[in-house]
N, C-alpha and C positions, 0 to 999 in steps of 0.2 A: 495220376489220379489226384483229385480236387481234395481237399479235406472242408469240406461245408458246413465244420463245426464254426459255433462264434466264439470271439474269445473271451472269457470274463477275465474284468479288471481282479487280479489278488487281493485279499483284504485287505494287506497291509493301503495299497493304491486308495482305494475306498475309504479305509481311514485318514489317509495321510490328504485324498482330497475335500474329506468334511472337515477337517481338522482347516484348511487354504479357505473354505468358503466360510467357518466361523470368524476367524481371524480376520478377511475382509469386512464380515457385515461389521463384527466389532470394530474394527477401525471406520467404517463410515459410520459410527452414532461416538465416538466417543474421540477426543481430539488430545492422543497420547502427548503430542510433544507439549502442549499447554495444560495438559493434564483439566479439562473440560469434556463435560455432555454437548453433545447437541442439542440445538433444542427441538430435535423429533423426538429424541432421547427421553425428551424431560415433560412435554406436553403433557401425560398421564398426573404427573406431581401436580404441574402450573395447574391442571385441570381440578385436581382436589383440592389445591392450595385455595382455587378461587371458589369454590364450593363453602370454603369456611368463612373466610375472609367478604367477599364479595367486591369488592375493590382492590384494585391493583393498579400499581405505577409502573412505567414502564420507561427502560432508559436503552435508547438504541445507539451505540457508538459502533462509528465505521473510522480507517486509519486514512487519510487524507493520503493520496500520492503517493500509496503501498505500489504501486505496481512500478514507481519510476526507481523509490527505495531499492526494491528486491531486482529492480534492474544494474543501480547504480550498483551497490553492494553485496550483492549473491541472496540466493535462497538461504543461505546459512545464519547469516546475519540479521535478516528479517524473520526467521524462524526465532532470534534471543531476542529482538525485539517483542515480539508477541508471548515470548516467555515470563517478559520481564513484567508487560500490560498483565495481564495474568495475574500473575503474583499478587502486584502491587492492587488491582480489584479485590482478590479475596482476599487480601490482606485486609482492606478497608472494610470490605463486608461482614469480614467476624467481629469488627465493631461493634455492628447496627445489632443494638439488643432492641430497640423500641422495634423494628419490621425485620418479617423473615424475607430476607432476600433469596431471590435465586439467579445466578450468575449462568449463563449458555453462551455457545456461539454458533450464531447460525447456520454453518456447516462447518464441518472439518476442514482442515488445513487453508481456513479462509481469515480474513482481518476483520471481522465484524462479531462486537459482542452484543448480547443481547442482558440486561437485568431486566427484571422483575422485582417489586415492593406490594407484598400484602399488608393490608391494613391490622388484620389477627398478629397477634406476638401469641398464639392460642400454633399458630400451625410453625411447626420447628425448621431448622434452618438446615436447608437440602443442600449447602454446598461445603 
């Protein structure tokens, strides 16, 4: 004899797989090992930022020959490089008291950052 019952997932399963599908979404908007937003992440900000401001500058840096880097010398290696890029941006950017910059990268665990320069020192500094 059949048992034609279905079987439900235990809660504990249910939790433990919302718990897998937050932790992915969060990892695709937010880029732990650089400790960076995305910038789908940040669009909402960049969006109000430019509401006040009205002008905005825009600085798109990509890493020249990352892909032959992270061939010659491992994932791991190019991972402290882009640690160190990092850094060394927000580093500079807590400088800039005349414009609120906002620092992203355009997707996760990728070599491409993105700044933004609002013309307001009115809108406070999101990184």
């Amino acid at each position: 004899m059949k048992n034609n019952r279905k079987k439900e997932k235990a809660p504990e399963t249910k939790s433990t797989n919302q718990k897998s599908e937050l932790l992915k979404y969060k990892n695709a908007l937010f880029d732990s090992g650089i400790e960076l937003p995305s910038y789908s992440l940040m669009i909402d900000e960049i969006r109000k930022a430019l509401d006040v401001s009205k002008v905005c500058g825009l600085i798109f840096l990509s890493i020249a020959n990352s892909s032959k880097f992270e061939y010659t010398f491992g994932w791991e290696a190019f991972d402290e490089i882009l640690k160190f890029i990092s850094d060394r941006l927000k580093e500079y950017l807590k400088t800039d008291k005349e414009h609120s910059p906002v620092l992203t990268v355009r997707n996760v665990r990728n070599d491409e950052f993105i700044i933004f320069y609002f013309e307001s020192s009115q809108y406070h500094n999101l990184t």
